[in-house]
N, C-alpha and C positions, 0 to 999 in steps of 0.2 A: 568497525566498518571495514568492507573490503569493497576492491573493484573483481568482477569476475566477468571474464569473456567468453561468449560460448558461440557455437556455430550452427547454424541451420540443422534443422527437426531435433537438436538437445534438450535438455526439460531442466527447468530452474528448478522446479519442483516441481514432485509429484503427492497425488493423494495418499494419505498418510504418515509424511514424510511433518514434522517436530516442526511448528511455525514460532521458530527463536527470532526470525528477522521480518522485516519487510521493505520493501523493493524503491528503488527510485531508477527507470530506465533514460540510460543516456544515451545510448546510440541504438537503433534498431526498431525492430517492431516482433512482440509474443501477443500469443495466442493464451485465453485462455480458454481450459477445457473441461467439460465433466463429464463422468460415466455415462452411456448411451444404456438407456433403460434395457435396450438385448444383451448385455453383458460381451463378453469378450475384448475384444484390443479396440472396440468402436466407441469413439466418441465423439460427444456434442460440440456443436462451439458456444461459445459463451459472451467470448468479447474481445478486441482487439485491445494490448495498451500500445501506447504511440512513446516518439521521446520523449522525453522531459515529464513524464508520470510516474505518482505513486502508484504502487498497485502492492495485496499482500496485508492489507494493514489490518482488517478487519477482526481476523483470527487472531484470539489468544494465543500466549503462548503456552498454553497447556494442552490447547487442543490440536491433533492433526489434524494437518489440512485437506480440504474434500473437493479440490481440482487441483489443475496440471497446470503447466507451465511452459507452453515450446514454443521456442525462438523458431520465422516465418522467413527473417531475412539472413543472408548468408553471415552476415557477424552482427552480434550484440552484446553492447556493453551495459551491465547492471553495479548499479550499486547497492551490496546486501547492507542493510542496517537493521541491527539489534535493537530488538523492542525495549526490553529492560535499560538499557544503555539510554537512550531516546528521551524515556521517562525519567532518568532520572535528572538529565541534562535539563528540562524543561523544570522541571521542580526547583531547580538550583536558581536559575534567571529569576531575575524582578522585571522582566522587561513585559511589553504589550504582546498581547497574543502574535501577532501579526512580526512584531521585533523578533521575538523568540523563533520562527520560524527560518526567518532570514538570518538570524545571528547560528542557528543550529548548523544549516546548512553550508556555512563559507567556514565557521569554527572546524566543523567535525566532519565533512566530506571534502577531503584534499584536491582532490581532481577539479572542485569546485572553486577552490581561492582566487583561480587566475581570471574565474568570467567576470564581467563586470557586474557592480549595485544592480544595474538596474535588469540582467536577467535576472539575477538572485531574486529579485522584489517581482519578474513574471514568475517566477517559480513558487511565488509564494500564493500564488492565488489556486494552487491547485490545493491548497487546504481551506475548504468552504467554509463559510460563516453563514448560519441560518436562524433564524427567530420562528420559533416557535409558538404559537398560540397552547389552549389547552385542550385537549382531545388531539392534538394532533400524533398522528401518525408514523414517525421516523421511518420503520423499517417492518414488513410483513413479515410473521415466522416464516422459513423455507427458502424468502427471495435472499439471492446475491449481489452483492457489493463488495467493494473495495474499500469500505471507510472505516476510520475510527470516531466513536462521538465523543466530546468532550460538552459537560452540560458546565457551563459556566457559570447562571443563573438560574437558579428555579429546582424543579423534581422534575425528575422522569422516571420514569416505573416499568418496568419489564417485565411483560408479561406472556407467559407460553401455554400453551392451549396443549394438552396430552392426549 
């Protein structure tokens, strides 16, 4: 894990660029962006992240990634974290979803030790928890998000339409 600071219209990342990490912002506000169907330097907007957001997570780390990244305000502060690294951390713990979460983030993001429990446990609600019945729906091919799923109970099935 690293702290990285960057400055107004920089890019965290761009499309095609190796998705080994993903993001938790602490100070500032990015932009995210995708190719504008005319091609050339124009692009879409997609979604603002705010502080204290994961963003990043979605994408394997096999695949490059297919938006941008540019910081909106004059300085921001990211914290990059390795997906591999993440996963393995979570494997290791016996703790509750919810514990693991918070125990991740005060263990292994140092900038973080000195806030108190109880931002740690607001930060932890930015990893959702949903029940799913059967037929439902998770995620359309094509649409974007930010998330990773973890099916804790049950099947879920992927399926892609060619």
């Amino acid at each position: 894990m690293k702290l990285q600071e960057l400055g107004k219209d920089e890019y965290l990342h761009r499309k095609g660029d190796k998705s080994i990490n993903f993001f938790f912002l602490l100070k500032g506000k990015i932009e995210i962006l995708s190719d504008s169907h005319q091609g050339g330097d124009e692009f879409k907007f997609s979604k603002n992240v705010d502080e204290f957001e994961f963003f990043g997570m979605r994408s394997s780390t096999v695949e490059p990634r297919n938006d941008y990244a540019k910081v909106v305000t004059e300085k921001c502060w990211v914290i990059l974290i390795d997906k591999g690294f993440y996963e393995q951390i979570v494997k290791k713990t016996q703790l509750s979803v919810s514990e693991q979460k918070i125990d991740f983030l005060v263990r292994y993001v140092p900038r973080l030790r000195a806030v108190s429990r109880n931002v740690i446990e607001e930060l932890e609600v930015f990893f959702i928890k949903e029940v799913a019945t059967q037929g439902y729906i998770l995620q359309k091919q094509d649409e974007q998000d930010d998330y990773i799923y973890f099916v804790y109970r049950g099947v879920c099935r992927i399926l892609l339409s060619t």
